[in-house]
LOBA-290837 format. One line per 2 residues: number of its first residue (from 1); their letters; for each residue y, z, x of N, C-alpha, C. Coordinates in steps of 0.1 Angstrom, whole numbers, padded with zeros to 4 digits. Layout:
NUM) A) Y:Z:X:Y:Z:X:Y:Z:X  ...;
This chain:
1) XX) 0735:1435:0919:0746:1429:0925:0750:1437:0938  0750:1430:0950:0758:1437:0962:0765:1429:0968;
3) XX) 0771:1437:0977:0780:1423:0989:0774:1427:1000  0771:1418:1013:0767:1418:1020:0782:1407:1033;
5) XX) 0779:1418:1043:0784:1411:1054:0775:1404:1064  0779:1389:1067:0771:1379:1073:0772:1380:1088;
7) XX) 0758:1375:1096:0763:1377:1107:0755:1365:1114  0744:1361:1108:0737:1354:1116:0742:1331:1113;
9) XX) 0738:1321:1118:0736:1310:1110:0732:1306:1098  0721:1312:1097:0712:1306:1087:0724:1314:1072;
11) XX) 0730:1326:1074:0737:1328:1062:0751:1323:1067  0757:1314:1077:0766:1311:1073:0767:1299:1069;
13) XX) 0753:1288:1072:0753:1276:1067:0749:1277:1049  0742:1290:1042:0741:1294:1028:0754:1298:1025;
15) XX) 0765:1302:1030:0782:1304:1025:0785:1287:1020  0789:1280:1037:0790:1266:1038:0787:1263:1024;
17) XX) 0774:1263:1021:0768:1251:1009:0769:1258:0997  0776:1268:0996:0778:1276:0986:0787:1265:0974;
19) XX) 0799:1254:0980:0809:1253:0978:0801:1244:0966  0790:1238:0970:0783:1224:0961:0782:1230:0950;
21) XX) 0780:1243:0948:0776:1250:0935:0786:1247:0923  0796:1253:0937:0812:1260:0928:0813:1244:0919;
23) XX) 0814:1233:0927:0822:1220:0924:0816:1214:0918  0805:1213:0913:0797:1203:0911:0797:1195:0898;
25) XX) 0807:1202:0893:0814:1195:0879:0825:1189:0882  0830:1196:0891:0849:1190:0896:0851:1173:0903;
27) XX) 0852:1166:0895:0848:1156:0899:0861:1152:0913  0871:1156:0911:0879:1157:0923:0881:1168:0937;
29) XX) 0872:1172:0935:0868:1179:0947:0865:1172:0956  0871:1179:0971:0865:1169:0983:0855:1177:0991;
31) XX) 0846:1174:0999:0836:1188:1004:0845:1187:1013  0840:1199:1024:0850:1205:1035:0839:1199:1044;
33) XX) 0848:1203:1058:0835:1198:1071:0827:1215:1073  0818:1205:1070:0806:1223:1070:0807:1232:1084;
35) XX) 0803:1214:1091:0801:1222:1107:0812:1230:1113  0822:1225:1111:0836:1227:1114:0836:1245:1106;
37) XX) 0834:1245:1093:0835:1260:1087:0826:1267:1093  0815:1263:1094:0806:1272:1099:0807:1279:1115;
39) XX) 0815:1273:1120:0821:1276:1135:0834:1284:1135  0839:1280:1121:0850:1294:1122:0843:1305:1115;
41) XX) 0834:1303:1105:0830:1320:1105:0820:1325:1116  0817:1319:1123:0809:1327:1133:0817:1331:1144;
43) XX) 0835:1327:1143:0841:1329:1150:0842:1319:1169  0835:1307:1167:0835:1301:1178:0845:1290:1175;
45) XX) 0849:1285:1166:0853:1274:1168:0869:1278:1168  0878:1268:1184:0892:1271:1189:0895:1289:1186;
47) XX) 0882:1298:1188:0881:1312:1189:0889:1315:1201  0895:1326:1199:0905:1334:1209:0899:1348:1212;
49) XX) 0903:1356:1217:0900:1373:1220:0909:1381:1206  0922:1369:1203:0927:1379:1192:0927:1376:1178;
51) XX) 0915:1373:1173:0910:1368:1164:0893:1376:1158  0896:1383:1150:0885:1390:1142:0879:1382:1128;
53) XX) 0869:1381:1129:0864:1376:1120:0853:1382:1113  0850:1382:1092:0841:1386:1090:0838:1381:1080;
55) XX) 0829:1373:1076:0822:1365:1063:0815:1379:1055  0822:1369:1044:0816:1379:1029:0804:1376:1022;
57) XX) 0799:1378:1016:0793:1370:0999:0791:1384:0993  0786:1381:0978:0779:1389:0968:0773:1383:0962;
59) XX) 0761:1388:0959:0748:1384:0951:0740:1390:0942  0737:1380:0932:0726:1391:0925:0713:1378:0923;
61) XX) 0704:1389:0925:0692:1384:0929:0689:1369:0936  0692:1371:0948:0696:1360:0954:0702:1349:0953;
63) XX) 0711:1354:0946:0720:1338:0941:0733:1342:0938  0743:1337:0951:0759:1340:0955:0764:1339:0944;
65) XX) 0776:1346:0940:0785:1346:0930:0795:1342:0935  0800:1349:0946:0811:1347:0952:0812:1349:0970;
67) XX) 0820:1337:0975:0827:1345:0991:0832:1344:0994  0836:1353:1005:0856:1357:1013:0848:1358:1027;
69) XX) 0862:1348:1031:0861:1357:1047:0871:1366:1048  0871:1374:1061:0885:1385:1065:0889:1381:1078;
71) XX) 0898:1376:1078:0904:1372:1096:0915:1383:1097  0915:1389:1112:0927:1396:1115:0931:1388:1130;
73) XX) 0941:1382:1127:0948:1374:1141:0962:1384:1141  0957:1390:1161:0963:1400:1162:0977:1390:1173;
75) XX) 0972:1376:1175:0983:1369:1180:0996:1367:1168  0990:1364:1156:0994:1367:1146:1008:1379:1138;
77) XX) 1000:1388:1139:1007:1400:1140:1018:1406:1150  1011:1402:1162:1024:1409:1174:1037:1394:1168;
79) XX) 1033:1385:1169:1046:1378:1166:1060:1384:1157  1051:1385:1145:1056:1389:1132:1060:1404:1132;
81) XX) 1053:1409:1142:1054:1432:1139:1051:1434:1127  1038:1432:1121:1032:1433:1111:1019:1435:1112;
83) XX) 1012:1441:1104:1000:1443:1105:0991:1438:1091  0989:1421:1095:0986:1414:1079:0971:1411:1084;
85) XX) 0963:1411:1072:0952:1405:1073:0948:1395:1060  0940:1386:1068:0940:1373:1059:0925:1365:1053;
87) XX) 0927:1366:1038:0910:1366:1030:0916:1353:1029  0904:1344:1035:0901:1327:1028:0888:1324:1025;
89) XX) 0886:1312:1022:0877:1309:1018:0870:1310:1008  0875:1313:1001:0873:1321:0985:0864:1308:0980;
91) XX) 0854:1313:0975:0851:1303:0964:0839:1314:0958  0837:1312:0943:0833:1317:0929:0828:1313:0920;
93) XX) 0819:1316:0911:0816:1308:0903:0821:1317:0890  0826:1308:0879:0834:1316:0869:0824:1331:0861;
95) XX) 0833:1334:0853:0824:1345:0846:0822:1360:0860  0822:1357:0869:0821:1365:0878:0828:1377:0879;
97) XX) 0835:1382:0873:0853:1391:0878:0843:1405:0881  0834:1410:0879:0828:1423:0888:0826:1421:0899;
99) XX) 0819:1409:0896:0814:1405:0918:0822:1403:0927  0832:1392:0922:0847:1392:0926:0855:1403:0929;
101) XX) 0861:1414:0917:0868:1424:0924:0860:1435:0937  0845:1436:0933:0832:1441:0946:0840:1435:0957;
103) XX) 0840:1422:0958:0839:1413:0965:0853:1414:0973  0863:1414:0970:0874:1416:0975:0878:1428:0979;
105) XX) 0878:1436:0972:0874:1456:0976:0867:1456:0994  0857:1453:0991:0845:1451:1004:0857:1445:1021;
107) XX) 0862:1431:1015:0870:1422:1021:0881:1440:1026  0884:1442:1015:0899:1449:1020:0901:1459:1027;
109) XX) 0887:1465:1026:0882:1476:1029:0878:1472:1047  0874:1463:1045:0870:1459:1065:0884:1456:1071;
111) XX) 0890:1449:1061:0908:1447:1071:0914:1462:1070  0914:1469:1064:0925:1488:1063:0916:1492:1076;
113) XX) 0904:1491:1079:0896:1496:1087:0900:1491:1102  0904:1480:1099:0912:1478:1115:0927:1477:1118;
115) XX) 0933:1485:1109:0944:1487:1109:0956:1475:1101  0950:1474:1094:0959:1462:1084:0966:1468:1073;
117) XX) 0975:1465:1071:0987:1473:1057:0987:1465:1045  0984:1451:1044:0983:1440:1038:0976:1433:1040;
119) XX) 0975:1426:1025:0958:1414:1026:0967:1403:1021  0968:1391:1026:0977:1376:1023:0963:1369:1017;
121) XX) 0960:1365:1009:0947:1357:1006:0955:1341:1003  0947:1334:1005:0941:1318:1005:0949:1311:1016;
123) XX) 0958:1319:1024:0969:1309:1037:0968:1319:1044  0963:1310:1058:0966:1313:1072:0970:1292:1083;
125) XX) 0979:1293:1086:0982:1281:1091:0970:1280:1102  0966:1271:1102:0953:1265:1115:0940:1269:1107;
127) XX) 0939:1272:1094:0926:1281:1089:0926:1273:1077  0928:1276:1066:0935:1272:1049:0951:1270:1050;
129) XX) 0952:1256:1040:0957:1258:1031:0961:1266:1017  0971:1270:1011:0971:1279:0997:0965:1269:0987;
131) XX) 0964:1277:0980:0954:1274:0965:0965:1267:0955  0959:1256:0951:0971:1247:0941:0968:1257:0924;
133) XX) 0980:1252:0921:0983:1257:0908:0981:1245:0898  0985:1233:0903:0984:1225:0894:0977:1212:0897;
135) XX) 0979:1197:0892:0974:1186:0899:0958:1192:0900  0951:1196:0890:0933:1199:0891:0930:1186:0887;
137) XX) 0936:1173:0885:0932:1160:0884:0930:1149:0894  0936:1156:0898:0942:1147:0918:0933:1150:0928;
139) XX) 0931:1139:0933:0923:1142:0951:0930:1150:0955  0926:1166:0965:0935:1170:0971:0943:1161:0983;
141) XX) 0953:1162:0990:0954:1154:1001:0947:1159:1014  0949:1160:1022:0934:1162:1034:0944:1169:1041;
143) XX) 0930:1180:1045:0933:1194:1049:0940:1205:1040  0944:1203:1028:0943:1209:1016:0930:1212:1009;
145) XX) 0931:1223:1003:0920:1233:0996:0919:1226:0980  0907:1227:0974:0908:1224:0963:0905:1239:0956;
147) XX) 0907:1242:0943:0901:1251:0936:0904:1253:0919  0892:1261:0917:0892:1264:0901:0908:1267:0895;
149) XX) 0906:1265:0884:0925:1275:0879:0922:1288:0880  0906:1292:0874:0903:1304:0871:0908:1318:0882;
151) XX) 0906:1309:0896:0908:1318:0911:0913:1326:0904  0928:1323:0900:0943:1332:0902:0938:1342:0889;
153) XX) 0930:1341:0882:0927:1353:0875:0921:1359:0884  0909:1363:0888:0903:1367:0902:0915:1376:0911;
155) XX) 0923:1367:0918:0929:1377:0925:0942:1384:0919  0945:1379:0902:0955:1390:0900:0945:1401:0897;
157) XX) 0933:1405:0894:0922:1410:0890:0919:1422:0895  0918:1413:0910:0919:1421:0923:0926:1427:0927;
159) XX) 0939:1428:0921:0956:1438:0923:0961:1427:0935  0959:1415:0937:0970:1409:0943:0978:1406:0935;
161) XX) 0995:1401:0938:1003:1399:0938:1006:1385:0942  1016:1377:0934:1023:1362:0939:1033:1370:0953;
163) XX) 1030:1362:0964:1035:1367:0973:1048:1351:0973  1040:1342:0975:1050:1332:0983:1039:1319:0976;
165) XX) 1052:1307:0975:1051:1293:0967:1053:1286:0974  1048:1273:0976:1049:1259:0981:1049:1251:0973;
167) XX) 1055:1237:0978:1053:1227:0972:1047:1216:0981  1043:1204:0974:1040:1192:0980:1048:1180:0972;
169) XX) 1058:1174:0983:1060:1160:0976:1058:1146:0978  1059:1138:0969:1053:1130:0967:1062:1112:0970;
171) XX) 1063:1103:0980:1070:1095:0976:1064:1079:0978  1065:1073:0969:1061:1057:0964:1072:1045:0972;
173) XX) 1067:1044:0984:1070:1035:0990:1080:1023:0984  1091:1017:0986:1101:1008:0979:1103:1000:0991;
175) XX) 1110:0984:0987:1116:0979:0995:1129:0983:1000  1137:0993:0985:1149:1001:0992:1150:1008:0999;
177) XX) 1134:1016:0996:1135:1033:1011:1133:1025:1024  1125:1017:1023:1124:1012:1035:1135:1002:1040;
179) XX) 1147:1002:1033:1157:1000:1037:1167:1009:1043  1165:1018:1040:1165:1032:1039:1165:1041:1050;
181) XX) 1152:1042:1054:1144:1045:1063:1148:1036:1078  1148:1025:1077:1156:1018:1092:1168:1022:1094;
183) XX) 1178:1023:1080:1192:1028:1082:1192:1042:1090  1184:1051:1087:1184:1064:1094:1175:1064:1110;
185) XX) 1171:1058:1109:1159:1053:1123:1176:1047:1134  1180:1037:1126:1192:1034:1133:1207:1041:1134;
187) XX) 1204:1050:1127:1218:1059:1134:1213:1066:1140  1203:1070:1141:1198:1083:1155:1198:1077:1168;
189) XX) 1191:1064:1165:1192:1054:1176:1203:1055:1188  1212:1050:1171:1227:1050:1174:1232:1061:1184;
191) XX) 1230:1072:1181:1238:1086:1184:1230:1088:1202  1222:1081:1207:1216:1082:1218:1205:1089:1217;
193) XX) 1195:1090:1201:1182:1095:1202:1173:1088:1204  1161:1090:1213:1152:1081:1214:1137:1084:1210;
195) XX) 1135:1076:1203:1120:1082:1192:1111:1073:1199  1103:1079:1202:1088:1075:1209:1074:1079:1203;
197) XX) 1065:1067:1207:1053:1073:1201:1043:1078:1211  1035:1087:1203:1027:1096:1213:1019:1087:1221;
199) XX) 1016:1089:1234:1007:1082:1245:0992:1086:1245  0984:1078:1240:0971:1078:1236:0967:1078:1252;
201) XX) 0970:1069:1257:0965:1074:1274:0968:1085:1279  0977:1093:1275:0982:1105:1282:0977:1114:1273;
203) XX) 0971:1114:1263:0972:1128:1250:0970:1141:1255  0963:1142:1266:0966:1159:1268:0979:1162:1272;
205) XX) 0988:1158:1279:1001:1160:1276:1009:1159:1266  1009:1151:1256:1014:1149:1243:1008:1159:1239;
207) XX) 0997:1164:1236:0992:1174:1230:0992:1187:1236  1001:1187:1247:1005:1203:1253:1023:1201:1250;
209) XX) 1030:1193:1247:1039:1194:1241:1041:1195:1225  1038:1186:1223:1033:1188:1209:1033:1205:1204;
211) XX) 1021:1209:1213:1024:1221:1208:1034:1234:1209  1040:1229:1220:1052:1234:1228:1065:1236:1215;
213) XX) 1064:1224:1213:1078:1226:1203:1074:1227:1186  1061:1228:1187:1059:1230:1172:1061:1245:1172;
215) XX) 1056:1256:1183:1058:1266:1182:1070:1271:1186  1077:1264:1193:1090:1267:1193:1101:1264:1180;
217) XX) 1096:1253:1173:1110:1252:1160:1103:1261:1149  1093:1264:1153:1086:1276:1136:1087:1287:1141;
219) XX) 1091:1288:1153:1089:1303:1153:1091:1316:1147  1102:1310:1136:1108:1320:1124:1103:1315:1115;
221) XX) 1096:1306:1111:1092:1301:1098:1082:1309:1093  1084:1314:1078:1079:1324:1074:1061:1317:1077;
223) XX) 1054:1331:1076:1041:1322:1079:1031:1316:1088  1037:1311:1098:1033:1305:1109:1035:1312:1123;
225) XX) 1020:1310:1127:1016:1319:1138:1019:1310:1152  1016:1316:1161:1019:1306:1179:1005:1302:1178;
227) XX) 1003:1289:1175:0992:1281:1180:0987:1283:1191  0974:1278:1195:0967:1283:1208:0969:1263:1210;
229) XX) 0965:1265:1223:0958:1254:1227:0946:1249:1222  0934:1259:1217:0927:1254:1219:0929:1247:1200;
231) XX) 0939:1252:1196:0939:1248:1177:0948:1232:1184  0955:1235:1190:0964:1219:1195:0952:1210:1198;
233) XX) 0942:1211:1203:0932:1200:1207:0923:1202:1198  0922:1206:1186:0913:1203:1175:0922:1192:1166;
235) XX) 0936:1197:1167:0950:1187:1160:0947:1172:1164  0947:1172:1178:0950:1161:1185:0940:1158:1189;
237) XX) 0931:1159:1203:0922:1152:1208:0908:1154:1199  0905:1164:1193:0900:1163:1180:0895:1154:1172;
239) XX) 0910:1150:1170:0910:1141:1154:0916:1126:1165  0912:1123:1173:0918:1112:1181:0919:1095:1175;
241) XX) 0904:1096:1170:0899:1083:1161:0900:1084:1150  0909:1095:1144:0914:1094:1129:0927:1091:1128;
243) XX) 0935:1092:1146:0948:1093:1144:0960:1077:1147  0970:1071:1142:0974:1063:1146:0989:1063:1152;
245) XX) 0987:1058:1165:1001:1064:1172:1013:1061:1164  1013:1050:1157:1028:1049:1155:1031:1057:1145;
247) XX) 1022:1068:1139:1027:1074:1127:1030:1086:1139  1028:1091:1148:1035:1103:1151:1046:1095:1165;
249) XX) 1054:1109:1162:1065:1105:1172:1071:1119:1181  1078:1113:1197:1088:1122:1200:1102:1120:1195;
251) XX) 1114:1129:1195:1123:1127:1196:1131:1131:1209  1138:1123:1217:1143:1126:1228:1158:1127:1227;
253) XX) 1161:1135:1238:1179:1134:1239:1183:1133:1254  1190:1126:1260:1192:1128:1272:1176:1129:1285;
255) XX) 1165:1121:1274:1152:1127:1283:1143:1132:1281  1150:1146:1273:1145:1158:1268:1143:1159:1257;
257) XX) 1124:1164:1253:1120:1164:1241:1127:1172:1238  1132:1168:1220:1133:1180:1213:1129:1180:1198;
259) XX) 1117:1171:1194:1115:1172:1177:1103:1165:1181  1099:1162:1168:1084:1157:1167:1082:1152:1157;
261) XX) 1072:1143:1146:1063:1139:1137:1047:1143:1140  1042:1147:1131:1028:1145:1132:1026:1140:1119;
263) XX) 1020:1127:1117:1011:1126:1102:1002:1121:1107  0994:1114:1097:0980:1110:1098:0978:1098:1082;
265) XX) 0968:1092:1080:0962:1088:1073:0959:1100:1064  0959:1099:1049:0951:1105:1041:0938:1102:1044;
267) XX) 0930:1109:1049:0913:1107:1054:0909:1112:1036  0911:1124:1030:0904:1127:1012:0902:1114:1012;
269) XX) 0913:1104:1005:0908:1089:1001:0893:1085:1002  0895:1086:1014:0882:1075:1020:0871:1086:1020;
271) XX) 0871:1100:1021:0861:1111:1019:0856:1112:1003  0869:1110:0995:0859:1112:0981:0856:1104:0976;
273) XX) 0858:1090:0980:0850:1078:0979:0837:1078:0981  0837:1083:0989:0821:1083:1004:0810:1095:0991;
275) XX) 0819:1103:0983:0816:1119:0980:0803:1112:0972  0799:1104:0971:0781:1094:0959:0775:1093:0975;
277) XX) 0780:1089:0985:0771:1079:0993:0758:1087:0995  0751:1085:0997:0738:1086:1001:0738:1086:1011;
279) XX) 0728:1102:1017:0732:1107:1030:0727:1097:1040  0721:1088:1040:0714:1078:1049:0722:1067:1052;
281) XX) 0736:1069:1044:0741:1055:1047:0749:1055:1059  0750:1066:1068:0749:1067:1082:0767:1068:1080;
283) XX) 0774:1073:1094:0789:1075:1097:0798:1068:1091  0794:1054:1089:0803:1047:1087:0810:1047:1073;
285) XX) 0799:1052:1065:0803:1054:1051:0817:1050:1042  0825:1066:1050:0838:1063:1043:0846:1055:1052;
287) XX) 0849:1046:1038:0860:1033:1043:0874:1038:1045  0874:1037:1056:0891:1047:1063:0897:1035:1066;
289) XX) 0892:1023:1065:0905:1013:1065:0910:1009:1053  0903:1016:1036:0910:1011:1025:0922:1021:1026;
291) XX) 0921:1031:1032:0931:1041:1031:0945:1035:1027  0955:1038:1016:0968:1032:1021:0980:1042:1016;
293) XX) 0975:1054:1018:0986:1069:1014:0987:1074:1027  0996:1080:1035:1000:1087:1042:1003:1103:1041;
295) XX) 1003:1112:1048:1001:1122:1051:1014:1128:1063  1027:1134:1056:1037:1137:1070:1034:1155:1066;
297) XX) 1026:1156:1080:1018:1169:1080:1033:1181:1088  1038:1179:1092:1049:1184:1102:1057:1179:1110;
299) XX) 1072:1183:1108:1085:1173:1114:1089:1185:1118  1096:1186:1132:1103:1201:1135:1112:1196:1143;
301) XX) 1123:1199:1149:1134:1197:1155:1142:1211:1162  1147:1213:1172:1148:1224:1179:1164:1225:1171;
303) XX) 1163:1242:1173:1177:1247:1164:1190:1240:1169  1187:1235:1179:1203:1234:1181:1209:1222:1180;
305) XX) 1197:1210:1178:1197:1196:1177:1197:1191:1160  1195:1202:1157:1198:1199:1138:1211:1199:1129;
307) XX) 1209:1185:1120:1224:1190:1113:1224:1173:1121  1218:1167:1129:1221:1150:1134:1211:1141:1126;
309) XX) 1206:1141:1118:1198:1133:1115:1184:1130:1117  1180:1139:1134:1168:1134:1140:1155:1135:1132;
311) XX) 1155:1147:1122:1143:1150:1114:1140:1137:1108  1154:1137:1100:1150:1121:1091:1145:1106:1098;
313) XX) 1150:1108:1113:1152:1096:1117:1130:1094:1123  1129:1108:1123:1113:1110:1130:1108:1110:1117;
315) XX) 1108:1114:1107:1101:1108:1094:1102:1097:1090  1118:1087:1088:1112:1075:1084:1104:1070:1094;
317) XX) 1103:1066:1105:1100:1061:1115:1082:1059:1113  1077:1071:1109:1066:1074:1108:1062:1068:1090;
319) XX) 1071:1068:1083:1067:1060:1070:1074:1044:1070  1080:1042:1076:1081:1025:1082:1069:1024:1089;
321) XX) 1060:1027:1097:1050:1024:1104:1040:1022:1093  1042:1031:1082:1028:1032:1075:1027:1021:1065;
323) XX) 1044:1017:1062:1046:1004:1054:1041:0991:1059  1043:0995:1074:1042:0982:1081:1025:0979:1081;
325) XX) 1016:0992:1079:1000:0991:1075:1000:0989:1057  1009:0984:1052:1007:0979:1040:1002:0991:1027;
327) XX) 1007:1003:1037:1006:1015:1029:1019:1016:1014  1007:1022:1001:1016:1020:0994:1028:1035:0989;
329) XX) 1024:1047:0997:1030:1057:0992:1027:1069:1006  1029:1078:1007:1028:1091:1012:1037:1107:1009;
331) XX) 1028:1115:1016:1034:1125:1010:1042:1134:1023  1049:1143:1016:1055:1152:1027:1053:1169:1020;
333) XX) 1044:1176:1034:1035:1183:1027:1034:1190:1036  1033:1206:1039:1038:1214:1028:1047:1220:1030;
335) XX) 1057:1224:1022:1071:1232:1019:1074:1245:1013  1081:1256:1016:1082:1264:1011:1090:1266:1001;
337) XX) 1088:1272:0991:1098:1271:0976:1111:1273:0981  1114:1282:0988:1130:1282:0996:1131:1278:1009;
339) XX) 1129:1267:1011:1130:1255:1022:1140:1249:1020  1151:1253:1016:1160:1242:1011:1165:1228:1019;
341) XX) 1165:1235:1032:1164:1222:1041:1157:1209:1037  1145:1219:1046:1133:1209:1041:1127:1199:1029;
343) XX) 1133:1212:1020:1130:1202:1003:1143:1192:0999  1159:1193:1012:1166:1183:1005:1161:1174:1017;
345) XX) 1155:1175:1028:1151:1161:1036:1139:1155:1026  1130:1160:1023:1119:1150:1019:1127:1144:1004;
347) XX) 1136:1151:0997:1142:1141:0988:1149:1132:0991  1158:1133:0995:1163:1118:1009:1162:1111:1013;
349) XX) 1142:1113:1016:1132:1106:1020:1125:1100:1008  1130:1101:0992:1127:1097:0981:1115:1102:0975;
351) XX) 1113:1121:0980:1101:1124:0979:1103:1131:0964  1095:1136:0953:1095:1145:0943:1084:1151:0943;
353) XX) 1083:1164:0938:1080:1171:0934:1066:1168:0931  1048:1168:0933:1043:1165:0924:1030:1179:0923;
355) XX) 1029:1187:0937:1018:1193:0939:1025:1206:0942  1017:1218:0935:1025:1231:0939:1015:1241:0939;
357) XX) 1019:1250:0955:1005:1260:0960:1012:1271:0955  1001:1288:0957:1007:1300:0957:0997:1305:0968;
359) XX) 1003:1318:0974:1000:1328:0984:0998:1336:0976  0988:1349:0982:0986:1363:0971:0990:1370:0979;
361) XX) 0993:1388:0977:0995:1396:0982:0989:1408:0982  0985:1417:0987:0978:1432:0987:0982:1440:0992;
363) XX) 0989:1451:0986:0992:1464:0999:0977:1468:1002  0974:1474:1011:0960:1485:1017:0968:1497:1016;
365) XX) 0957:1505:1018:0961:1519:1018:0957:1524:1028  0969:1530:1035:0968:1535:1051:0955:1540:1055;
């Protein structure tokens, strides 16, 4: 058994397809976009100058047990005045816990080496999602991580710690929310707000604001780093033909942006539908028009414009739209366990409780 650090393609497209191993019983698993992974561990994909990257595995006699990457985002860090470094991509095959703790040792040992005090494993915003705890029966929703229960043995194993909890909620579309939902659309209205949808002709400006105020209303949110541009145009111009305008929105005051919506279509749906097709049945595969779940990925609102309604008035807005596609539910996703805010708008928004993530923690040693 050894670990080995990756450096060339040919081992990061053997990481990539590692995942077929792990899953291949899990009948709700969704695959990830390979090409897409395989471009962040070689560090090219929406790559920066402050961004370190290093793919893991361990093996015994040719055949992966487990792998981590190690990211140090030093845009990251200067924000925060911290010196964190971040293992994702975890994936294992059970019975493993020697290769695993090898495996993470190796991982912790390259982040202390570049000056890191702590290891955060399975969350970095623009990279992973955290690792669910529960719902191992459910499609994940998209851009969410699937994984074993077993993981969290693994990294308490590995001397991490429960650092930080999320939730995901869940809400089932009504003729009342959506009564609901216009009532709060129309007092913002009311109050002289004006909610607009993003300009598909214009998207590189929408998508340089967009990013503008997303990093401006998180900027304290635990967690969340200053987006680059170039992660805004993997968001947006990106995902352009996945995206539909009326689910995302501005909020204006006097003119002046100050909040936002971003959701999307659940794309999983139609991805683990597709997950039998036969690779010859060409792009079209998954059916992304049976889709009828929603996805409210991020609502932010500037500090000083909060406490009026606008959040809510930019979320229903965006789940009236999705009613109006004959969608039958969506979710509002993801929250921090002490979000109070946040977790009393998505109930208001008639959301509950259904999906719940964890963060891990590691001191390093100086």
């Amino acid at each position: 058994m050894h670990v080995r650090s990756l450096s060339t393609p040919e081992e990061f497209r053997r990481y990539a397809d590692f995942a077929q191993e792990v899953y291949r019983s899990y009948p709700h698993w969704v695959p990830s976009d390979v090409h897409h992974l395989i471009d962040l561990l070689a560090g090219q994909k929406e790559a920066g100058p402050h961004w370190q990257v290093q793919p893991f595995l361990v093996e015994r006699e040719d055949r992966i047990l487990a792998t981590l990457t190690a990211v140090v985002d030093d845009l990251y860090n200067s924000h925060w005045n911290e010196r964190m470094g971040h293992l994702l991509f975890f994936e294992a095959l059970p019975d493993a816990d020697a290769a695993v703790s090898a495996l993470f040792r190796a991982a912790c040992d390259w982040l202390s080496a570049r000056g890191c005090r702590a290891a955060r494993a399975s969350f970095l915003h623009g990279w992973q999602l955290p690792w669910t705890i529960d719902a191992y029966d459910v499609v994940p929703t998209v851009f969410h991580t699937y994984n074993p229960p077993y993981y969290h043995s693994y990294a308490k194993n590995a001397g991490f710690r429960t650092e930080q909890g999320m939730v995901q909620y869940e809400i089932a579309f009504t003729p009342a929310l959506a009564t609901r939902y216009r009532e709060m659309v129309g007092g913002a209205t009311a109050s002289g707000v004006v909610l607009r949808p993003w300009r598909f002709d214009r998207l590189d400006e929408d998508a340089a604001l967009f990013g503008q105020l997303l990093n401006e209303t998180f900027a304290g949110h635990w967690g969340s780093p200053p987006f680059t541009m170039p992660q805004m145009h993997g968001m947006t111009e990106g995902l352009k033909d996945l995206l539909i305008p009326d689910f995302l929105a501005f909020a204006e005051v006097d003119a002046a942006p100050v909040g936002f919506v971003f959701a999307l279509p659940d794309l999983n749906q139609a991805l683990h539908r597709a997950r039998g097709t036969p690779a010859n049945a060409g792009p079209a595969a998954p059916a992304f028009d049976a889709i009828d779940r929603g996805v409210l990925q991020i609502v932010g609102v500037q500090e000083r414009y909060r406490g009026r309604g606008i959040n809510l008035a930019l979320a229903a807005r965006s789940y009236l739209a999705m009613i109006d596609r004959r969608y039958t539910s969506a979710s509002y996703t993801i929250v921090l366990d002490d979000n109070w805010p946040s977790r009393r708008t998505a109930e208001r928004l008639g959301g509950r409780v259904t999906r719940n993530f964890i963060m891990y923690r590691r001191e390093l040693a100086p």
